[in-house]
Each structure stands twice: as structure tokens, then as C-alpha cells.
Gaussian input, Z-matrix of N, CA and C with variables (Angstrom, degrees):
# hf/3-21g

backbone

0 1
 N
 C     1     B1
 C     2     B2     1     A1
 N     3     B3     2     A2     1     D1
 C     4     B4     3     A3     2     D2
 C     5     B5     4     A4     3     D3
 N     6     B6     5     A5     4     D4
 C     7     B7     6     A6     5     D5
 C     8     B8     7     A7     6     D6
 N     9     B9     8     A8     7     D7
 C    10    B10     9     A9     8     D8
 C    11    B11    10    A10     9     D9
 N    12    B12    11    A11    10    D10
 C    13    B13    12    A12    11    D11
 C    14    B14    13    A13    12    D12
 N    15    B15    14    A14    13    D13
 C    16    B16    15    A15    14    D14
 C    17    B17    16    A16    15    D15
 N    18    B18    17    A17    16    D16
 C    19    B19    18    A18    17    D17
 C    20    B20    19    A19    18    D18
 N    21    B21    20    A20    19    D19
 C    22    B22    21    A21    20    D20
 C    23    B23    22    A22    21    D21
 N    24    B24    23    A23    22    D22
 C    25    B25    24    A24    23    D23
 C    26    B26    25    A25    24    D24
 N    27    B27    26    A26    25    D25
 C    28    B28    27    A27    26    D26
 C    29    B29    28    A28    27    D27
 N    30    B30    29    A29    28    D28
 C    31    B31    30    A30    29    D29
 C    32    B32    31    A31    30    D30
 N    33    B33    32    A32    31    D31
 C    34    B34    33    A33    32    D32
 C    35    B35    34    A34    33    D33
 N    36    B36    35    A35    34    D34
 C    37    B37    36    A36    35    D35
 C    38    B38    37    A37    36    D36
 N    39    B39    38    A38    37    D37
 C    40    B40    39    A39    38    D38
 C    41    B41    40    A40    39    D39
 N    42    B42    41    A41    40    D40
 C    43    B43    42    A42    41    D41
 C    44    B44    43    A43    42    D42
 N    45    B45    44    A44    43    D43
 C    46    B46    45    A45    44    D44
 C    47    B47    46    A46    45    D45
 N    48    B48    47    A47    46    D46
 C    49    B49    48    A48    47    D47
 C    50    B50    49    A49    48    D48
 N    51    B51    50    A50    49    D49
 C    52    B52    51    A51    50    D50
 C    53    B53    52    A52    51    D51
 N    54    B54    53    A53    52    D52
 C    55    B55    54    A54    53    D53
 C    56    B56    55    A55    54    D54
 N    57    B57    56    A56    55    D55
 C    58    B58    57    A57    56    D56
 C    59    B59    58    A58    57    D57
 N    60    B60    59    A59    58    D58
 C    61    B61    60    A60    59    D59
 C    62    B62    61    A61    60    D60
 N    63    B63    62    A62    61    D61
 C    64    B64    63    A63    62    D62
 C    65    B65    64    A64    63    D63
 N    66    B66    65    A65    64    D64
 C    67    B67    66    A66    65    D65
 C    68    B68    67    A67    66    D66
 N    69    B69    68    A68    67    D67
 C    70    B70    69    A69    68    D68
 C    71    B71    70    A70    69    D69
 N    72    B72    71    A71    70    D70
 C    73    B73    72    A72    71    D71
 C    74    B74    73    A73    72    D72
 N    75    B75    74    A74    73    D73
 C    76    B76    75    A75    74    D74
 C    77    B77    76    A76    75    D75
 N    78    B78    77    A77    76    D76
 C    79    B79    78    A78    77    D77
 C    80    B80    79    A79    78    D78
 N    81    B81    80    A80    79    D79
 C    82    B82    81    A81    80    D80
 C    83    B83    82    A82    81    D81
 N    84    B84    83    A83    82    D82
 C    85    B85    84    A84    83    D83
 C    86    B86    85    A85    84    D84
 N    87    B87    86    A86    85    D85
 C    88    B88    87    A87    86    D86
 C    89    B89    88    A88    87    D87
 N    90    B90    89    A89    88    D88
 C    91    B91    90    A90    89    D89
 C    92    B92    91    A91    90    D90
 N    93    B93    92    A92    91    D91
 C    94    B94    93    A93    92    D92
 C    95    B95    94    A94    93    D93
 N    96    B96    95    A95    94    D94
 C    97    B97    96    A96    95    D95
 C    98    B98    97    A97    96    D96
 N    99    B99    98    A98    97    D97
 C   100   B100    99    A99    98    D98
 C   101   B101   100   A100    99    D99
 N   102   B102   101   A101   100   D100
 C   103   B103   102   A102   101   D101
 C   104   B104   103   A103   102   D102
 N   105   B105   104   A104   103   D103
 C   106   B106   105   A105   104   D104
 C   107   B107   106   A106   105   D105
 N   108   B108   107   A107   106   D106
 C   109   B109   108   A108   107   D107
 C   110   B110   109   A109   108   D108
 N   111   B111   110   A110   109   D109
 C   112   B112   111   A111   110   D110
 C   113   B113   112   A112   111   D111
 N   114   B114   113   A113   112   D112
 C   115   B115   114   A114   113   D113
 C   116   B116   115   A115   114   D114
 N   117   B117   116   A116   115   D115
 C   118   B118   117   A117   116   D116
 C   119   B119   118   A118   117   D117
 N   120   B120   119   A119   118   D118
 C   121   B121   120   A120   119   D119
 C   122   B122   121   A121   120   D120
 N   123   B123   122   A122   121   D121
 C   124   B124   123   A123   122   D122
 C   125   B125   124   A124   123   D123
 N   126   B126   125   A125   124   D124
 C   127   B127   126   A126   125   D125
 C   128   B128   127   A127   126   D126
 N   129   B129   128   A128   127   D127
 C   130   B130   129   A129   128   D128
 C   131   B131   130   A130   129   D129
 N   132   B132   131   A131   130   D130
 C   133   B133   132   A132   131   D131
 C   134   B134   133   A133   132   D132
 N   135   B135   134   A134   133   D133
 C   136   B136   135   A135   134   D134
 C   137   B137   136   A136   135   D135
 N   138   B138   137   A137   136   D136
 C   139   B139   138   A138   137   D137
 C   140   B140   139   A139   138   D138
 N   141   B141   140   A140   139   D139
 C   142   B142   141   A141   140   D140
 C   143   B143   142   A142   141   D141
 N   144   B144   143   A143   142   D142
 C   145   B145   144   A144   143   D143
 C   146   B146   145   A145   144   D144
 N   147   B147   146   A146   145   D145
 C   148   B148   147   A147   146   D146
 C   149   B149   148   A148   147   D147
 N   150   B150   149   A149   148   D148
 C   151   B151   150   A150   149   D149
 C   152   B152   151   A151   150   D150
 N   153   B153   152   A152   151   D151
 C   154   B154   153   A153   152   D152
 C   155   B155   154   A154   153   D153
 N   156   B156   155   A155   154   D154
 C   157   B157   156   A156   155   D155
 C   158   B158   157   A157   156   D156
 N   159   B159   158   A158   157   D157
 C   160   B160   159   A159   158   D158
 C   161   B161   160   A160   159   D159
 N   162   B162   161   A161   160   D160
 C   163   B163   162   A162   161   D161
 C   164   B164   163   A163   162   D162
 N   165   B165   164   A164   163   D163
 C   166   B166   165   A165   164   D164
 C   167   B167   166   A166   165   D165
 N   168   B168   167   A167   166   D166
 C   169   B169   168   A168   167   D167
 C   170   B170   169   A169   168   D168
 N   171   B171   170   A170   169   D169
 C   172   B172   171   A171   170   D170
 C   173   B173   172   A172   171   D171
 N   174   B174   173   A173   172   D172
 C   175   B175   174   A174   173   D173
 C   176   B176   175   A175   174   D174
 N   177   B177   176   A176   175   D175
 C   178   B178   177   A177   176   D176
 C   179   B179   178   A178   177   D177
 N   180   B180   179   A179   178   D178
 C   181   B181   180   A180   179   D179
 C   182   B182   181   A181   180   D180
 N   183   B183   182   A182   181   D181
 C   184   B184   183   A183   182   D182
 C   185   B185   184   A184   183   D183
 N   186   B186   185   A185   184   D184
 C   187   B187   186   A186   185   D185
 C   188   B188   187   A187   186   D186
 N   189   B189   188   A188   187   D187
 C   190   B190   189   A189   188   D188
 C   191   B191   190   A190   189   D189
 N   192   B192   191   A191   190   D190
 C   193   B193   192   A192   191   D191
 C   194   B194   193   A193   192   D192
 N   195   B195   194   A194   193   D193
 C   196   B196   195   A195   194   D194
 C   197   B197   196   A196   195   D195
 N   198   B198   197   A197   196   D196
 C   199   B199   198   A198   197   D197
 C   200   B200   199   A199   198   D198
 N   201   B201   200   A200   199   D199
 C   202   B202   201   A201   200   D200
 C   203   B203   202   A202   201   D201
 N   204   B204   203   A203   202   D202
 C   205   B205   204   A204   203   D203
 C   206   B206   205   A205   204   D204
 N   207   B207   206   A206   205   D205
 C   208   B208   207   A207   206   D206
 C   209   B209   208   A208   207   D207
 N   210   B210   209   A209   208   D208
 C   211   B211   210   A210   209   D209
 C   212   B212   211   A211   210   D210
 N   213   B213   212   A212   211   D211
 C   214   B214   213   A213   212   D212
 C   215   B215   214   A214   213   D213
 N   216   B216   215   A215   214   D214
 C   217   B217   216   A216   215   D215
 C   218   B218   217   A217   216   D216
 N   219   B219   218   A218   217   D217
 C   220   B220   219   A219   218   D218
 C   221   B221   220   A220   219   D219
 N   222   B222   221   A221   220   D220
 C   223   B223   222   A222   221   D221
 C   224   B224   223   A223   222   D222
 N   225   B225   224   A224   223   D223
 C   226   B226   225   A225   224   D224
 C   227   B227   226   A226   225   D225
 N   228   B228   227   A227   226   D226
 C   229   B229   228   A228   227   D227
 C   230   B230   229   A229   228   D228
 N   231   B231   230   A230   229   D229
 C   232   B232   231   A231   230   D230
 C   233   B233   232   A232   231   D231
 N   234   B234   233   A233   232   D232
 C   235   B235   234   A234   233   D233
 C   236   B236   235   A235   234   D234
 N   237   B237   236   A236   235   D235
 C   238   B238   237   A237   236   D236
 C   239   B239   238   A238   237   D237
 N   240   B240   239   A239   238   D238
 C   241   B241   240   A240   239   D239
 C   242   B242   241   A241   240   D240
 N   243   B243   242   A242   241   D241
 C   244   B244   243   A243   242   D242
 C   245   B245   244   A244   243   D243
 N   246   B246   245   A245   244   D244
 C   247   B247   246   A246   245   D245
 C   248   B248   247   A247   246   D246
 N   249   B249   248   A248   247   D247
 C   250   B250   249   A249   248   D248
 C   251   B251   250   A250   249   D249

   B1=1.4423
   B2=1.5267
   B3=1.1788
   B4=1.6088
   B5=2.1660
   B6=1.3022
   B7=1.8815
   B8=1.2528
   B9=1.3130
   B10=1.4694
   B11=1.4380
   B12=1.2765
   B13=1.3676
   B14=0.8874
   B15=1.7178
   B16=1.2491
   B17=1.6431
   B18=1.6958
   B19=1.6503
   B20=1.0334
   B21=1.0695
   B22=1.4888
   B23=1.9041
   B24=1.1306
   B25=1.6092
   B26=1.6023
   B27=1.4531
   B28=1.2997
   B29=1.9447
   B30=1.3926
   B31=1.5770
   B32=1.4749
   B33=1.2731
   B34=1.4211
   B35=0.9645
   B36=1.6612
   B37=1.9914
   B38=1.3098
   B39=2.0117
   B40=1.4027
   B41=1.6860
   B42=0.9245
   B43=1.9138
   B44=1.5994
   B45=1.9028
   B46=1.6720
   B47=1.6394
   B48=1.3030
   B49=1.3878
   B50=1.7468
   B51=0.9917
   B52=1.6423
   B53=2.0004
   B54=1.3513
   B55=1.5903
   B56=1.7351
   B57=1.1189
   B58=1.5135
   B59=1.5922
   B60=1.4618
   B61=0.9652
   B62=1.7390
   B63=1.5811
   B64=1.2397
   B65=1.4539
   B66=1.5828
   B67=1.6435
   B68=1.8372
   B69=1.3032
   B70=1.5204
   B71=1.5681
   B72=1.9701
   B73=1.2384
   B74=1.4766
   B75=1.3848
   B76=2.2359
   B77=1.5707
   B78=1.4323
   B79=1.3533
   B80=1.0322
   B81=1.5131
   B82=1.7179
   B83=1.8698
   B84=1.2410
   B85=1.9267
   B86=1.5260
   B87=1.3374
   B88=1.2576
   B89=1.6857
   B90=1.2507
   B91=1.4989
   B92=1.3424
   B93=2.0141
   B94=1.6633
   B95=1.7686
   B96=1.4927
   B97=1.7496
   B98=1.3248
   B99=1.6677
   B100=1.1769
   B101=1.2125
   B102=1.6312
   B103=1.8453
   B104=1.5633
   B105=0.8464
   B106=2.1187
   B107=1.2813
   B108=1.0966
   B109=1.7661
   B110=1.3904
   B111=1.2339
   B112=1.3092
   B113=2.0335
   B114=1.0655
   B115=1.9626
   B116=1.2074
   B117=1.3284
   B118=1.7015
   B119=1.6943
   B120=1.4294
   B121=1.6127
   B122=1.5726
   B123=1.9200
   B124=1.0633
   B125=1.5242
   B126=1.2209
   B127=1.3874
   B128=1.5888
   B129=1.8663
   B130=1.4527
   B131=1.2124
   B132=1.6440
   B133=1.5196
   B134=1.6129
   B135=1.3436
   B136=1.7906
   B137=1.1409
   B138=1.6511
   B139=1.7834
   B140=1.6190
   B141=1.8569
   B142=1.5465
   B143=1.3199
   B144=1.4020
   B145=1.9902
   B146=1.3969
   B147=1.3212
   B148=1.5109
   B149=1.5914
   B150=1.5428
   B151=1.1648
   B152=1.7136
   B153=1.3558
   B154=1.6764
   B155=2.0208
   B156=0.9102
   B157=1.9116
   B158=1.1314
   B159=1.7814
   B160=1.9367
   B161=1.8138
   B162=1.2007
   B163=1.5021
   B164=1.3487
   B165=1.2703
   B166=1.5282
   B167=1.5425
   B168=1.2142
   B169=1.4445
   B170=1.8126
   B171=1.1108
   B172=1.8967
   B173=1.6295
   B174=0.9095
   B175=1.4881
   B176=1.7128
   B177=1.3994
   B178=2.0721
   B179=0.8311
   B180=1.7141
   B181=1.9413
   B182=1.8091
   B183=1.3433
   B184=1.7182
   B185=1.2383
   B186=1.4610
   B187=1.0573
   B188=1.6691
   B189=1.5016
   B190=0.9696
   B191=1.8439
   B192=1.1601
   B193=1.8477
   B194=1.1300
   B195=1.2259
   B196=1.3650
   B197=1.4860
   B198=1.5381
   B199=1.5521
   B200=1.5753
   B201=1.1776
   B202=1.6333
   B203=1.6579
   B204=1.0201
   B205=1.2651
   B206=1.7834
   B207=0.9687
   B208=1.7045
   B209=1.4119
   B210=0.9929
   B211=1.4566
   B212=1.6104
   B213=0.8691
   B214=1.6019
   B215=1.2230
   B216=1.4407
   B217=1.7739
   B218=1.7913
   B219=1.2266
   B220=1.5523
   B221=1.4886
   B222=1.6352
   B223=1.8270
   B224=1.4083
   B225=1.3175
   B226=1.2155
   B227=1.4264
   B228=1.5381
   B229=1.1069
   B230=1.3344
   B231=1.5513
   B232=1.5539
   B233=1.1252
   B234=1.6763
   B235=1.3620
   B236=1.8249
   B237=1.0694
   B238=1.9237
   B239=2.1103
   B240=1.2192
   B241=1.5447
   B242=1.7968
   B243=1.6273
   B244=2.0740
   B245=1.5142
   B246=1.6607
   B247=1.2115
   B248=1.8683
   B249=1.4062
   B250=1.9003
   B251=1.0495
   A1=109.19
   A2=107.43
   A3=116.44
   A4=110.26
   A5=88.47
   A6=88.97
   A7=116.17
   A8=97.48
   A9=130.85
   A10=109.55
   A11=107.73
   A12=123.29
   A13=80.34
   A14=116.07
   A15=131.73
   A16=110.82
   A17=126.09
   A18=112.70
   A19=107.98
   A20=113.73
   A21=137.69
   A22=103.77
   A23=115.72
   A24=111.38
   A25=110.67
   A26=128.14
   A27=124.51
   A28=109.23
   A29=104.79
   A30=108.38
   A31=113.04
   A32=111.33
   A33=123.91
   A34=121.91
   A35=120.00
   A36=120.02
   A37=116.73
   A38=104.46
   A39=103.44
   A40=91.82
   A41=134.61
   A42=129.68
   A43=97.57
   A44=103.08
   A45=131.64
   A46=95.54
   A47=129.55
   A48=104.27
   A49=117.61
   A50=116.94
   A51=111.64
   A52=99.23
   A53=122.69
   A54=120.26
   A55=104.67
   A56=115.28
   A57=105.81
   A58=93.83
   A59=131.31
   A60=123.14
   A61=103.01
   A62=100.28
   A63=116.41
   A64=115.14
   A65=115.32
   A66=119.40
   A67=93.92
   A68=111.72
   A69=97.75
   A70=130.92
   A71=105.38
   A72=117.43
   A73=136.56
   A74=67.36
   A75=81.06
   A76=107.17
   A77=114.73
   A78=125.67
   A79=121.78
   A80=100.40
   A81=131.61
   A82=103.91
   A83=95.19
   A84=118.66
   A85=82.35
   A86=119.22
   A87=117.83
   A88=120.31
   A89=112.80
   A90=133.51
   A91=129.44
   A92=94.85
   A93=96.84
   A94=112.17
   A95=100.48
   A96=95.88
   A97=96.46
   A98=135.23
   A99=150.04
   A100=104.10
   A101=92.84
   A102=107.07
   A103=115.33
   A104=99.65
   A105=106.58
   A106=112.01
   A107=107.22
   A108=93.11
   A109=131.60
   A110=110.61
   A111=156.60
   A112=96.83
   A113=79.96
   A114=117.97
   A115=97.07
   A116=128.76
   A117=102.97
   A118=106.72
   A119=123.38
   A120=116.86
   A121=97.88
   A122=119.55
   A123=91.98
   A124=94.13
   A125=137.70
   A126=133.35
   A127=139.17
   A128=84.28
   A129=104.86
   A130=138.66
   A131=118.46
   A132=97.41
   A133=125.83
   A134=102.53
   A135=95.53
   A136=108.26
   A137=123.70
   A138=109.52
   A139=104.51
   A140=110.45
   A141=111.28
   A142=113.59
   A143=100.71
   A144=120.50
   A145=104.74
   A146=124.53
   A147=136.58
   A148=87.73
   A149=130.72
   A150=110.71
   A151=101.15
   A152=121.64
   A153=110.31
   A154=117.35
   A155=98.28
   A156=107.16
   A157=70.93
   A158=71.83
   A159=120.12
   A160=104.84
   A161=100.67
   A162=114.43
   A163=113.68
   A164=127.59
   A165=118.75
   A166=119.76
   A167=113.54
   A168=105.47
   A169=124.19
   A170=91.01
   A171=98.67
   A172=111.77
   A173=121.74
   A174=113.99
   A175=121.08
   A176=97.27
   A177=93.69
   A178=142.53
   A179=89.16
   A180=104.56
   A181=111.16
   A182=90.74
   A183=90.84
   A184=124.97
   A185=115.61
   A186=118.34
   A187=100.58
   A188=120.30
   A189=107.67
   A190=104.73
   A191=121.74
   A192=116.15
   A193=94.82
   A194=155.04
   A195=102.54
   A196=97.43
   A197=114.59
   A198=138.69
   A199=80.56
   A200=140.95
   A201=141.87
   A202=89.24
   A203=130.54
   A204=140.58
   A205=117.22
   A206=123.85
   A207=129.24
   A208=106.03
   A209=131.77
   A210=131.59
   A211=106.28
   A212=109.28
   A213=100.42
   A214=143.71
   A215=103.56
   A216=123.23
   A217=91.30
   A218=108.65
   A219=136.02
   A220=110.55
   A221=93.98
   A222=95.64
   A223=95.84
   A224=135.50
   A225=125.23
   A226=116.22
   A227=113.57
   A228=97.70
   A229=102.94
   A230=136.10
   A231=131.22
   A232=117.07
   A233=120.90
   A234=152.20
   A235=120.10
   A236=109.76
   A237=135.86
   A238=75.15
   A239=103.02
   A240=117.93
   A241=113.72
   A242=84.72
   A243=102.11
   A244=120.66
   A245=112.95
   A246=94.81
   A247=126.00
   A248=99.58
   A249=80.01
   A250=111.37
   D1=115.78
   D2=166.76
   D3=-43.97
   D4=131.23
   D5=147.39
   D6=-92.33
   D7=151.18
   D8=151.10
   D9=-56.11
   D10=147.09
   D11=-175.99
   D12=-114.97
   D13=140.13
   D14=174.07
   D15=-92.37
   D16=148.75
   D17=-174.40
   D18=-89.67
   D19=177.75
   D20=179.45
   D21=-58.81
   D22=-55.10
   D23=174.00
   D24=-61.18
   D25=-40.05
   D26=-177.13
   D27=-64.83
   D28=-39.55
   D29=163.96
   D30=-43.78
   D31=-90.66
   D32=169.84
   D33=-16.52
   D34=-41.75
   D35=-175.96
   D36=-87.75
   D37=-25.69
   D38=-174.96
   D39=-84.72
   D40=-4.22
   D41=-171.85
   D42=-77.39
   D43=-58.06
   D44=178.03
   D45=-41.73
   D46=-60.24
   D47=-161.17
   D48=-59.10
   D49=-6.77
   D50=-175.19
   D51=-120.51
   D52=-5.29
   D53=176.33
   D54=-143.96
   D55=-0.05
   D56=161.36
   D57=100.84
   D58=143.60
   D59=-164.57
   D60=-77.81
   D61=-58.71
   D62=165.83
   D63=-10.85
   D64=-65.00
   D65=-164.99
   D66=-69.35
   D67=-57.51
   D68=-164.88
   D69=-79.11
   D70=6.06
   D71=139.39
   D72=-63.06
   D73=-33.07
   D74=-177.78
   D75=-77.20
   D76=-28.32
   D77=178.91
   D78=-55.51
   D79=-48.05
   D80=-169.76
   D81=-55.94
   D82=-49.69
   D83=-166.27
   D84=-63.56
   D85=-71.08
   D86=-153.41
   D87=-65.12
   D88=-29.61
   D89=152.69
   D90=-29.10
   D91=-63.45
   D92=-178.61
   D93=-86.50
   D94=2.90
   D95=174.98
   D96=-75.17
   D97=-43.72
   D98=-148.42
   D99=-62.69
   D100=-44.68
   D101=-170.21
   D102=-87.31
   D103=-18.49
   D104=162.58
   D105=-106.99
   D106=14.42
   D107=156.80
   D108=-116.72
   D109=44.25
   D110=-173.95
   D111=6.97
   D112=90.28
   D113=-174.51
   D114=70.13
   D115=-45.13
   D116=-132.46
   D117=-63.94
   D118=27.88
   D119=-166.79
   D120=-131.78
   D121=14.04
   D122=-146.27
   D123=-95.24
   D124=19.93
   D125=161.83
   D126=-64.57
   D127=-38.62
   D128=145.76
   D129=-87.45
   D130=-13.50
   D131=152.42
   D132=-65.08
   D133=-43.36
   D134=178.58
   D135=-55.45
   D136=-27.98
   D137=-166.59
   D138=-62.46
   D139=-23.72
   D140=-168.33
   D141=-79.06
   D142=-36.35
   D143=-179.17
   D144=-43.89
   D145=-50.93
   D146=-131.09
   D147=-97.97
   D148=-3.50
   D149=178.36
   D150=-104.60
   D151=-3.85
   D152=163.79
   D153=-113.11
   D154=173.31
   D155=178.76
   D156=-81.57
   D157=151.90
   D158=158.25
   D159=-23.22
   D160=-82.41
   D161=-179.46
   D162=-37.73
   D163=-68.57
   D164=169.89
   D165=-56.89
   D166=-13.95
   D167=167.45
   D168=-89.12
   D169=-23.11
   D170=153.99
   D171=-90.11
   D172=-16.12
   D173=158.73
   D174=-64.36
   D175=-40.34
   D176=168.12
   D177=-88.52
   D178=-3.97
   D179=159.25
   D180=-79.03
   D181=-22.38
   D182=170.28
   D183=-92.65
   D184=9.48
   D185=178.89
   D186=-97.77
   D187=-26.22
   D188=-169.76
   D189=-91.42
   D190=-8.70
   D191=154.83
   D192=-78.82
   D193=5.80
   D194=175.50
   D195=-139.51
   D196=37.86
   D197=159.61
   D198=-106.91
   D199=-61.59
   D200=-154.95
   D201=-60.09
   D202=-64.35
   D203=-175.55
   D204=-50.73
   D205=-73.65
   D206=137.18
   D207=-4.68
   D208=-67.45
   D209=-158.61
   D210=-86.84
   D211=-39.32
   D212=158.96
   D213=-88.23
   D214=20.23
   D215=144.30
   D216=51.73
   D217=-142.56
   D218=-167.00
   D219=-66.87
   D220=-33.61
   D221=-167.36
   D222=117.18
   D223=8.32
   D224=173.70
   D225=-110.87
   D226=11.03
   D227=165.68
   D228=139.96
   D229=151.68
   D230=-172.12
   D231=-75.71
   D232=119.14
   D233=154.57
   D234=-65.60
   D235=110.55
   D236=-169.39
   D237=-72.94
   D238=78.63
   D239=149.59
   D240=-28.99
   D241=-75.50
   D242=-177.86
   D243=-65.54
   D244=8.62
   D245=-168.48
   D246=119.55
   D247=119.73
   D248=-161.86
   D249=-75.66

């Protein structure tokens, strides 16, 4: 039996129940600027890392495939995930 891929909001809420959804949205934003801004941010990503476990920190890398994934709908083109 195949899994389910879990979404991008189910990430986020199961992260939210132990840091508030709010903070590990805000984390999330501030994360993937960190991570496309090819180093020069990377002092502040670790400052963000260092406030979750191992595990939750591979959880917001999975949050961000499967926001990447979400947004590309069918293949026809990018889908507003959060809302139009």
C-alpha cells in the first residue's frame, strides 16, 4: 500500500502543536529566504534550526516538497496553495 504524502498545512500543524503554528510558519518564510540566498543568510538559518530537534528539522524540509509539490497542481501550471 502506497503512503500518503502528507501537505504542506498538515506539516506545519503537526510542527505548530509543540512551537505554535504562527512561529514555525514564520520559520518556514524565513528559512527558505536563507536557503536561496545562496549562503550569505546562513548564520541565520542555523540561529532558526537550533530552536527545533533533528526530526522537526527534516520535517521543514518536507514541508517545503510538499508546498513545491502543492503548487504544481496537475502540471499545468502554479496553484496559490495559501489562498488566492
Amino acid at each position: 500500500m502506497k503512503k500518503k504524502h502528507e501537505s504542506f498545512s498538515e506539516i506545519i500543524e503537526q510542527l505548530g502543536r509543540k512551537h505554535s503554528v504562527q512561529a514555525v510558519f514564520s520559520d518556514f518564510l524565513t528559512l527558505c529566504i536563507c536557503a536561496f540566498s545562496f549562503g550569505t543568510k546562513e548564520e541565520e538559518y542555523h540561529k532558526i534550526m537550533r530552536k527545533y530537534e533533528k526530526p522537526e528539522a527534516y520535517r521543514i524540509s518536507e514541508a517545503l516538497g510538499a508546498l513545491t509539490i502543492e503548487m504544481t497542481g496537475d502540471g499545468t501550471g502554479l496553484v496559490d496553495v495559501l489562498g488566492e
